[in-house]
C-alpha positions as CSV (number, residue, x, y, z in Angstrom):
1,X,5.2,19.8,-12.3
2,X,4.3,16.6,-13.2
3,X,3.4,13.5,-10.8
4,X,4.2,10.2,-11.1
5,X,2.2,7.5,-10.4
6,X,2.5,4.6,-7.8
7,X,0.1,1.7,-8.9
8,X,-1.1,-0.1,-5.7
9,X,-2.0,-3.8,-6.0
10,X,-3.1,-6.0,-3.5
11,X,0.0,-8.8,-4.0
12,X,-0.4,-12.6,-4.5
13,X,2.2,-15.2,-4.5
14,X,1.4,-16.5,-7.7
15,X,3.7,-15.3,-10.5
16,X,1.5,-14.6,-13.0
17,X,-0.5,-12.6,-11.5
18,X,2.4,-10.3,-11.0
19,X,3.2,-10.0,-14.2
20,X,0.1,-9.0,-15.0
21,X,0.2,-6.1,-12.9
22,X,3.1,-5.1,-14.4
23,X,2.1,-5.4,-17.7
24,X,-0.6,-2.6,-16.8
25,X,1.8,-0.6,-15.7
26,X,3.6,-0.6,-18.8
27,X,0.4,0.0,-21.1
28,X,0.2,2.9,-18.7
29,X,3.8,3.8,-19.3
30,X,2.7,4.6,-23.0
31,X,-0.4,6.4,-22.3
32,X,1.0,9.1,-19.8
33,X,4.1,9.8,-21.8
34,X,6.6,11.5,-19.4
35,X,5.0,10.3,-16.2
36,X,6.5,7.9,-14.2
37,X,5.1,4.7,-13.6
38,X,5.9,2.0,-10.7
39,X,4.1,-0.5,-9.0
40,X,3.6,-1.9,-5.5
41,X,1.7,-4.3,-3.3
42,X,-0.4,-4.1,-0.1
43,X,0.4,-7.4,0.6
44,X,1.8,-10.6,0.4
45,X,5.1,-10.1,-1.8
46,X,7.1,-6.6,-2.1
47,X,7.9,-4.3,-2.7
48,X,5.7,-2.2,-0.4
49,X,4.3,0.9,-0.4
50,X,7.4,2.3,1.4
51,X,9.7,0.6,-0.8
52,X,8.8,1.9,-4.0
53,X,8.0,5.4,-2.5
54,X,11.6,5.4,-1.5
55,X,12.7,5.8,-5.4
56,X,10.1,8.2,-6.2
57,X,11.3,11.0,-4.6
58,X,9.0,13.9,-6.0
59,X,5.1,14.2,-6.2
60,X,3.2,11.1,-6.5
61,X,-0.4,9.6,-6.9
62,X,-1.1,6.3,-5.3
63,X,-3.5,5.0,-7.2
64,X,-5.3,1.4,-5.7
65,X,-5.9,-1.4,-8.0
66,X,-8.9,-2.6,-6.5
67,X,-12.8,-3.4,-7.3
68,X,-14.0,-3.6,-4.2
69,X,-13.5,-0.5,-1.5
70,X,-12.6,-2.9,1.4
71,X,-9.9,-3.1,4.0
72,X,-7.2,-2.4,1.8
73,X,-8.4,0.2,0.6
74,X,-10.2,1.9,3.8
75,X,-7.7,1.3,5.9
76,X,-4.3,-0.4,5.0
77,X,-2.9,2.0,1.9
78,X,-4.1,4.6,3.8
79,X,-2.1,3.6,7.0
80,X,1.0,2.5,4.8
81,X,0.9,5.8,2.8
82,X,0.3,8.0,6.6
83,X,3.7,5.7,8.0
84,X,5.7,7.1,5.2
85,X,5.7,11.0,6.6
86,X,5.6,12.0,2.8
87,X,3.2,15.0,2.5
88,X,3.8,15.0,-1.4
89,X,1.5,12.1,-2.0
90,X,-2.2,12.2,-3.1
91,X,-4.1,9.0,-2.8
92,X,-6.2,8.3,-6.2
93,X,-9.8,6.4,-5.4
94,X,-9.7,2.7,-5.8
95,X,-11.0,1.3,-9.3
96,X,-14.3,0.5,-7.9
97,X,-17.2,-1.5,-9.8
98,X,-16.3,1.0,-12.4
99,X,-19.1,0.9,-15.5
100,X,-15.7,0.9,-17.8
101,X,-14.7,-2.2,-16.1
102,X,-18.0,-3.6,-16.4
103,X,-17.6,-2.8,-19.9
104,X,-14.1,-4.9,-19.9
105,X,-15.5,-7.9,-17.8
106,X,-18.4,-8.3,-20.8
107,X,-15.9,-8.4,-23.1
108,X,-13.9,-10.7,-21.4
109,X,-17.2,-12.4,-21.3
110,X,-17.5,-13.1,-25.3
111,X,-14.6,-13.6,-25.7
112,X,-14.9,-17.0,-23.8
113,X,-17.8,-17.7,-25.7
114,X,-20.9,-16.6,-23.6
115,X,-24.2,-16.5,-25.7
116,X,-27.0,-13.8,-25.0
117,X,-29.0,-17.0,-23.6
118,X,-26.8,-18.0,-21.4
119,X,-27.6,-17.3,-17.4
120,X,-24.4,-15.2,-15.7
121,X,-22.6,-15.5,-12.6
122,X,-20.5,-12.6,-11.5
123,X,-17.6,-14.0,-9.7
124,X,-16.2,-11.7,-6.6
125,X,-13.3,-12.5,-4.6
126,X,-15.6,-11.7,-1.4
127,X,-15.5,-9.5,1.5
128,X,-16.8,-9.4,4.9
129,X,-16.4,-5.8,4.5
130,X,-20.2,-4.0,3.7
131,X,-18.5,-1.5,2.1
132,X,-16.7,-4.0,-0.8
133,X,-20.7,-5.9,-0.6
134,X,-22.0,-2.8,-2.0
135,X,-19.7,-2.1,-4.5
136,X,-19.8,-6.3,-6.0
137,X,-23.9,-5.5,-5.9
138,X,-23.2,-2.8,-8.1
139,X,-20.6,-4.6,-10.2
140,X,-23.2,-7.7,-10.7
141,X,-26.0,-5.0,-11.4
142,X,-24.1,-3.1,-13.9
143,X,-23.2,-6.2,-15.6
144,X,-27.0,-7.6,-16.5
145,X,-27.8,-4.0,-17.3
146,X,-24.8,-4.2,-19.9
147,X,-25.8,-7.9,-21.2
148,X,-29.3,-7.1,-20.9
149,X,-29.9,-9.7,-18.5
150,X,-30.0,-10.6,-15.0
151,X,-26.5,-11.9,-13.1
152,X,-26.3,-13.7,-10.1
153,X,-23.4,-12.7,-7.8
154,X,-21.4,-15.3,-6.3
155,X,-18.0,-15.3,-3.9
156,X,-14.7,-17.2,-4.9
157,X,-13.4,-17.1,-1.1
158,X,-15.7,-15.5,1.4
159,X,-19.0,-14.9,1.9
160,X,-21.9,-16.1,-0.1
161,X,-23.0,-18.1,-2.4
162,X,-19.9,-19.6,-3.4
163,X,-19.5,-19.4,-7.3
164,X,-19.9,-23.3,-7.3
165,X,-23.2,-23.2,-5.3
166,X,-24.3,-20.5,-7.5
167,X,-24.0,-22.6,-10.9
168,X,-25.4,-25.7,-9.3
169,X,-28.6,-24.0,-8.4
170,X,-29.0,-22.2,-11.7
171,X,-28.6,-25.8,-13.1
172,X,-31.0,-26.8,-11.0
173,X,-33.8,-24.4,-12.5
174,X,-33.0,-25.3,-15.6
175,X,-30.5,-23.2,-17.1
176,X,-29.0,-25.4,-20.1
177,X,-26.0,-23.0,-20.2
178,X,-23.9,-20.7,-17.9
179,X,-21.8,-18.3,-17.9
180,X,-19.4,-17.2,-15.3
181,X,-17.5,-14.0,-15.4
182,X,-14.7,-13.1,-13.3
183,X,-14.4,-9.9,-11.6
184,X,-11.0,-9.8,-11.1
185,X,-8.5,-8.0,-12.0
186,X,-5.0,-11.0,-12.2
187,X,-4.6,-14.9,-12.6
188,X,-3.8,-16.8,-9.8
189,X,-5.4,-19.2,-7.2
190,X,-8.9,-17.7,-7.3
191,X,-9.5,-17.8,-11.0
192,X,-8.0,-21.1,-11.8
193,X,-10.6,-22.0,-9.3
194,X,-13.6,-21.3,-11.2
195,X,-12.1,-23.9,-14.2
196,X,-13.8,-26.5,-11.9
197,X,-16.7,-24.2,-10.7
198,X,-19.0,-26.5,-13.2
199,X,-19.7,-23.4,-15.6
200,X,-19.8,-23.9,-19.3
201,X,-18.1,-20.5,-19.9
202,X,-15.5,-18.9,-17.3
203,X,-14.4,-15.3,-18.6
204,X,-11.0,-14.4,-17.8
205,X,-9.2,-11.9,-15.6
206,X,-9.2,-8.3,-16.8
207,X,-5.8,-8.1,-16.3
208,X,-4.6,-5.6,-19.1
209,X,-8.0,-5.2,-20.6
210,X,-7.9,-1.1,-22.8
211,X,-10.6,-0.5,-20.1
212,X,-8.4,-0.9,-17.3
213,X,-6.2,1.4,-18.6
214,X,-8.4,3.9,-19.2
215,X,-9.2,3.6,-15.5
216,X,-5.8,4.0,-14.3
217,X,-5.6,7.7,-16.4
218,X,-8.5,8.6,-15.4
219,X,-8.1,8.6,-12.1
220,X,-4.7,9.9,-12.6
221,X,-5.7,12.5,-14.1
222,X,-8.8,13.4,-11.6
223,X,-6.4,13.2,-8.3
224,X,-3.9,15.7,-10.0
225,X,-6.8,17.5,-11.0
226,X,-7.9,17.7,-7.2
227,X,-4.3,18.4,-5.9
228,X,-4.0,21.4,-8.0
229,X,-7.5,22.3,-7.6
230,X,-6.6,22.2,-3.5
C-alpha cells in the first residue's frame, strides 16, 4: 500500500513564504504520481501537525522541511507526531545540509550574479542548538568545496557573526566583491533582511529549487523503504 506524504514546515506569518511551501508540495504532487501530498507547520500559522493528520487517514510519512537538525526537529515534530496516538506514521529525516541542496543554494548563487572571485557568505537562520551549528558548518563547508572556495558562515537571527558583521569584515580585508547566499529554504522576514546586509550579491531562497524536490522523494522514498524493511 502506498503512503502519503505530510510535508512539515516550520510556519512563518509571512505570506509568501507559504506559498512557497506549497508550491513544493505541488512539484512533489507530479513527481510521486498517486501519492498524496499535504503540508503542515510546526509553528506559527496552521494547520498543525494534528490538523492535517486528521484528513490523512491511512499510512503516512512526515517528512521535516528543515536544514538544520534543531529543536523542531529533535524535539517538537517528534512530540506533535507522539500526541497524535497514530502508530501508522513514519517520521522521514529532516532535509539537513544536504550536498543536493548545496548544489541548489550555488545555483541560486549564479543566478544572482556571483563571480568565481567573489568572497561568499553563507547565510543561516541560526541556532543555539549544537546540533543545527554542526549541520550550518557542514552546509558552509560543502558550499566552498562546491564553488571551489572558501565561505564564511554567518547568522540572520541568532548566534554569530551576524551576516552584516560578516560582510563588513570581509570588506574590511579587502574583498572588492561579495557574495551572500541564503540557506534558506522560503521568503519572508529573514531574507528580505540580507537586501540591506551590504552584500553586492544576495542569492535567493531555495524555495522550489529541482534539488529540493529531489530531496523530498528521496527521503520519501528511503522512510518507506525503512517501514517495509522493519
Amino acid at each position: 500500500m502506498s503512503a502519503d506524504l505530510l510535508l512539515v514546515a516550520h510556519g512563518t506569518r509571512d505570506p509568501a513564504g507559504a506559498a512557497a511551501t506549497e508550491q513544493v508540495a505541488e512539484r512533489v504532487r507530479a513527481a510521486l504520481p498517486g501519492v498524496g501530498v499535504a503540508v503542515c507547520f510546526a509553528d506559527v500559522r496552521g494547520p498543525t501537525v494534528a490538523e492535517a493528520l486528521a484528513g490523512q487517514p491511512g499510512p503516512c510519512v512526515a517528512l521535516p522541511m528543515f536544514l538544520a537538525a534543531g529543536y523542531h526537529v529533535r524535539v517538537d515534530v517528534p512530540a506533535q507526531l507522539a500526541a497524535t496516538g497514530r502508530a501508522d506514521v513514519v517520521l522521514a529525516d529532516a532535509f539537513g545540509p544536504d550536498p543536493a541542496l548545496v548544489d541548489g543554494v550555488a545555483a541560486r548563487l549564479r543566478e544572482a550574479g556571483w563571480l568565481d572571485t567573489d568572497a561568499v557568505v553563507l547565510a543561516v537562520a541560526g541556532s543555539s542548538d549544537p546540533h543545527a551549528q554542526a549541520d550550518a558548518r557542514t552546509a558552509a563547508r560543502r558550499l566552498g568545496r562546491r564553488l571551489g572556495g572558501p565561505v564564511t558562515l554567518a547568522t540572520i537571527a541568532a548566534g554569530g557573526p551576524r551576516v552584516p558583521e560578516a560582510v563588513a569584515e570581509l570588506r574590511a580585508a579587502g574583498a572588492e566583491r561579495i557574495a551572500v547566499a541564503s540557506w534558506l529554504l522560503a521568503p519572508g522576514l529573514f531574507q528580505r533582511s540580507l537586501d540591506t546586509c551590504g552584500a553586492d550579491v544576495v542569492g535567493a531562497p531555495l524555495a522550489d529549487h529541482p534539488a529540493v524536490i529531489e530531496t523530498v522523494v528521496a527521503r520519501y522514498r528511503a522512510a518507506r523503504s525503512a517501514r517495509r524493511t522493519a
